[in-house]
C-alpha positions in Angstrom: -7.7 36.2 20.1 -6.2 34.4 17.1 -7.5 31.8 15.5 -5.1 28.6 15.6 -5.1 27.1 11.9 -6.8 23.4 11.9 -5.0 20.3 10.3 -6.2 19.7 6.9 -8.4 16.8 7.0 -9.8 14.2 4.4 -12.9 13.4 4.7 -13.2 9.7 5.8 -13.9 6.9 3.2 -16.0 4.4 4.6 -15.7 0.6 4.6 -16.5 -0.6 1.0 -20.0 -2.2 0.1 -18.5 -5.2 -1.6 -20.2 -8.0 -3.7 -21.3 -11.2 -1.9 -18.6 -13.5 -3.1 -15.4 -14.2 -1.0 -13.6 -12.8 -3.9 -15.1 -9.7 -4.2 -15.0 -9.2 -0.4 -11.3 -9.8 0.2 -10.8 -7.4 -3.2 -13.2 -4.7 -2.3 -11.5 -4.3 1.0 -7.9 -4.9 -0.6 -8.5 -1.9 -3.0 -9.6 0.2 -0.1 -6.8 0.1 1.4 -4.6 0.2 -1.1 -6.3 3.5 -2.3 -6.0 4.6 1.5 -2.6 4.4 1.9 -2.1 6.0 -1.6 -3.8 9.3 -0.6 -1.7 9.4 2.3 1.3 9.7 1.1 -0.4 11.6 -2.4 0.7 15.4 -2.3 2.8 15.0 0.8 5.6 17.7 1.3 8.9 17.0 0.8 12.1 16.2 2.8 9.0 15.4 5.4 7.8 12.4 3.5 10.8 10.4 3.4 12.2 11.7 6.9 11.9 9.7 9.9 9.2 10.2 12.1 10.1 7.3 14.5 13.5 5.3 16.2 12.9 2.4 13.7 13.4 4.9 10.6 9.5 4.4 9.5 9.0 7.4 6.7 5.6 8.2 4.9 7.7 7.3 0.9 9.5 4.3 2.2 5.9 2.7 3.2 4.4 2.8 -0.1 7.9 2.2 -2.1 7.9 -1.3 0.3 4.2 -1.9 -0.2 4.7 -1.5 -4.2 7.5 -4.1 -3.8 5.2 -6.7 -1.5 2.6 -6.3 -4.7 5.0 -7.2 -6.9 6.8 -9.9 -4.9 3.4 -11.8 -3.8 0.8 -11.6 -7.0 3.7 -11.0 -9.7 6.2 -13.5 -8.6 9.1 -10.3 -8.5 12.2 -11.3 -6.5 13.3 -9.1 -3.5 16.7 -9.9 -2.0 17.0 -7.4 0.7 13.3 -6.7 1.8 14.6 -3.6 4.8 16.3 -1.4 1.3 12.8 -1.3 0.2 11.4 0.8 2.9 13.5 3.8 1.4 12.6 5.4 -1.8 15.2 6.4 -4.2 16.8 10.2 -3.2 15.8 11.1 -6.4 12.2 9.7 -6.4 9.5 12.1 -6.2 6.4 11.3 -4.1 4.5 12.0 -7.8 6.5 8.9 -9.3 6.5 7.1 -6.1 2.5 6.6 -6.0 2.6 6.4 -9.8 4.6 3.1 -9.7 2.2 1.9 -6.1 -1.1 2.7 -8.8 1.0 1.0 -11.8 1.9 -2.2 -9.7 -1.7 -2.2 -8.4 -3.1 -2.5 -11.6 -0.6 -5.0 -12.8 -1.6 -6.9 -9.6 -5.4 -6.3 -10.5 -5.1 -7.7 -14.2 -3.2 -10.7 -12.3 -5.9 -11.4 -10.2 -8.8 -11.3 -12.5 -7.3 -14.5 -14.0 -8.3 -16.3 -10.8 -11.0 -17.8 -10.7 -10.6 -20.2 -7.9 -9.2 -18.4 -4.7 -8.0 -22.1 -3.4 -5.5 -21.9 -6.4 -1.9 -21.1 -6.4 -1.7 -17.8 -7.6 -0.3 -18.1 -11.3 3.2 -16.3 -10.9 6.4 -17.0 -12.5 8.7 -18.3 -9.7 10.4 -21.2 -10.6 11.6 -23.6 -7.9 9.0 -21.7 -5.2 5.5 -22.8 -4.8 2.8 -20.0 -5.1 0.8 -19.5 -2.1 -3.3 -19.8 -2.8 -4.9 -17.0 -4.2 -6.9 -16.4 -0.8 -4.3 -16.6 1.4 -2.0 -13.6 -1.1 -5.1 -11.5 -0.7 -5.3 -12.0 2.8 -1.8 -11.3 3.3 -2.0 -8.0 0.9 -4.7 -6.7 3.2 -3.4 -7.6 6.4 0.2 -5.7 5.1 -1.7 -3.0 3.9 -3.7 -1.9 6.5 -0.8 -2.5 8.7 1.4 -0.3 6.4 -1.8 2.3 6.1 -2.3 2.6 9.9 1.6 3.6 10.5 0.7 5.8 7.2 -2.3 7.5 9.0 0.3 8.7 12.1 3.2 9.3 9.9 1.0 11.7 8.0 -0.4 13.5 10.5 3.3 14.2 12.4 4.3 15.3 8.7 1.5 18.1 8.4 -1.6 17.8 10.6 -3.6 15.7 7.6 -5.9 13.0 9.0 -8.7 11.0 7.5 -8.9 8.1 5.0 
């Protein structure tokens, strides 16, 4: 009898042994998922990646492209006038420079956030006229939309080409 190929699998990452401070909590587990969602859509195959899996148009690209724009929008202060457009990729975006620009954002994020010292704070981002939320409630936001985002990632992923794990 043939052997039926398995699904590649990841092996999984487990929760992330954090600091003791709120801070370091809330980033520790931000990073984790950020990396998580990453991976996932890291080395996907193309069209699959940006086709629609679901009714609602959901596709594996269009979840990191949005997630790179929440990043900039919440700890960069970047404006986004018509948040659905940012769920799909440019057609000429590979998944290469799509995860490039997620990492790059990240890390301008990051750089953003080790300014803060105080997670009661507004976050100190250039948007005039808008009040910046606290510091803690951005982060909490970020990993509440991330591991939203990496959970429909996670599915999307394994429809795309049987790859599961973190």
């Amino acid at each position: 009898m043939p052997s039926t190929p398995r699904p590649a699998s990841r092996r999984d990452t487990p929760p992330p042994r954090t600091g003791s401070s709120e801070a370091e909590t809330l980033r520790g587990f931000l990073d984790y998922l950020r990396d998580s969602i990453a991976a996932k859509v890291d080395g996907a195959p193309e069209p699959r990646v940006r086709t629609a899996a679901v009714p609602s148009g959901t596709n594996l690209l269009g979840l990191l492209n949005h997630l790179t724009h929440v990043e900039r929008a919440v700890f960069l202060g970047a404006e986004v006038r018509d948040w659905p457009a940012t769920f799909r990729a440019a057609p000429d975006d590979t998944v290469a420079e799509v995860v490039a620009r997620y990492r790059e954002t990240v890390e301008h994020a990051n750089r953003a956030l080790d300014t803060c010292a105080d997670l009661g704070a507004p976050l100190p981002r250039p948007r005039p006229g808008r009040p910046a939320p606290s510091v803690r409630w951005a982060l909490t936001h970020l990993i509440e939309e991330t591991g939203r985002h990496a959970g429909h990632a996670d599915i999307l992923r394994e429809l795309i080409d049987g790859t599961t794990g973190r």
